[in-house]
N, C-alpha and C positions, 0 to 999 in steps of 0.2 A: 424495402431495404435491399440495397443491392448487393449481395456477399460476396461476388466477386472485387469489387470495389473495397470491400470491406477488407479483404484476405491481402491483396494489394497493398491496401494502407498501412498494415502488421507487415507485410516485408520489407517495405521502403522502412519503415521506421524502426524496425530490429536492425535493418543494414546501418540504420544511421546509428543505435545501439551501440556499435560494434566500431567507432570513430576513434581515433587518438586525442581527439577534442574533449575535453569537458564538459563545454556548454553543448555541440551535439549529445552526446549521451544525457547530460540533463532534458532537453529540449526532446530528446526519442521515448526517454521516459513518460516526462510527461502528455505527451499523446499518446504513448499506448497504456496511458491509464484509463483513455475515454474505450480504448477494447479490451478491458481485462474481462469479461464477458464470454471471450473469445479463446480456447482452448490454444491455437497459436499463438497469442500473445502473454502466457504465463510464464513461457522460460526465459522470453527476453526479458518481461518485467521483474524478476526474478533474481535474475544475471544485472540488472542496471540498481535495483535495493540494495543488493550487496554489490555493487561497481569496487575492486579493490584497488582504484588508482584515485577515487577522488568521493571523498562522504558528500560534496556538493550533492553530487548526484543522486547520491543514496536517498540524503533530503529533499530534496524536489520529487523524485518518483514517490516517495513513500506521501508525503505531502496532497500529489494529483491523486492519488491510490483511496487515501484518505477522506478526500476532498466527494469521492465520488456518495459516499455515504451509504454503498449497499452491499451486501454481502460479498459480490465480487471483488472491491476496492481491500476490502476488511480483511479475504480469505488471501487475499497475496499479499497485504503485508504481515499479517499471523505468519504465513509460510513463512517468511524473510526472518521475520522476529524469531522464530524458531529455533536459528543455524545461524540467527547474526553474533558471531563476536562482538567482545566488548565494546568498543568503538562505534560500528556498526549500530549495535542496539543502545547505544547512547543518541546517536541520530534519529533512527525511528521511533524512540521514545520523546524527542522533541516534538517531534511533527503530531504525535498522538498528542500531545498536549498543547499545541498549535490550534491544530485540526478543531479538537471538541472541548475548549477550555471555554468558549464562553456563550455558548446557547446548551443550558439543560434539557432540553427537548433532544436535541442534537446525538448529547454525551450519552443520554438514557436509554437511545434505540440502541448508537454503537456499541451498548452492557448489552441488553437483551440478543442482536447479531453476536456479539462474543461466546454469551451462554449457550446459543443454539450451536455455535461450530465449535466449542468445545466436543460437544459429542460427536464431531463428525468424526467420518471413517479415515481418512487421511490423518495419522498419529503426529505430521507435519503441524498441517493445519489446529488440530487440534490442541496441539501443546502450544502455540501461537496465541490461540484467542484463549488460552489460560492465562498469558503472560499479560495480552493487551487488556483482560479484566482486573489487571492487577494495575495496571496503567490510571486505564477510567478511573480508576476507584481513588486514585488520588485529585483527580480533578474535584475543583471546586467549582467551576461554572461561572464567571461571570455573570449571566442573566441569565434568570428563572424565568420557567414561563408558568401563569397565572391558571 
């Protein structure tokens, strides 16, 4: 893994963040959901969940954040769901229901990763994946797995 390249790609892409466009800020988002892994990349992804000129974007980041399906993706949108106003937290409550609405496998880890970062030390984080347990727990799953 080359981190230099990597650190790179979080700047180019917070810069593109940081656009008057929509669709860049969507499109920045969603690539620096593939580094939320990455200590640099949690304030742009942060800043682009709650983007205050366009929920497009809100939903797309929260969506790729989502999408990734592991603690990293889960603890920055928890963070967002946080401190998102109402609006805001109407969008990232789509995507969570987007996201793990129809594979139960899926829906059952993102409970379990909730559970676990509930207790995290970050009161952020933590009151997030209280909110997103409360999300899951309305999904019904499309398919079960056997």
């Amino acid at each position: 893994m080359n981190s230099g390249l990597r650190r790179a790609a979080v700047e180019a892409l917070a810069e593109l963040g940081r656009s008057d466009d929509h669709r860049d800020r969507a499109d920045a988002g969603q690539g620096l959901a593939g580094f939320a892994d990455m200590e640099a990349a949690l304030a742009p992804l942060l800043d682009l969940v709650l983007d205050p000129r366009d929920t497009f974007v809100t939903r797309r980041t929260a969506e790729a954040l989502l999408r990734r399906k592991d603690r990293s993706g889960l603890a920055a949108v928890a963070s967002a769901l946080a401190v998102a106003g109402g609006n805001h937290g109407d969008w990232i409550h789509t995507a969570i229901l987007d996201v793990f609405g129809v594979f139960s496998d899926e829906r059952d880890i993102a409970v379990l990763l909730c559970e676990d970062m509930s207790r995290d030390t970050d009161r952020r984080v933590a009151h997030g994946a209280r909110l997103m347990l409360e999300i899951l727990a309305e999904i019904d799953p499309a398919l079960r797995t056997l």
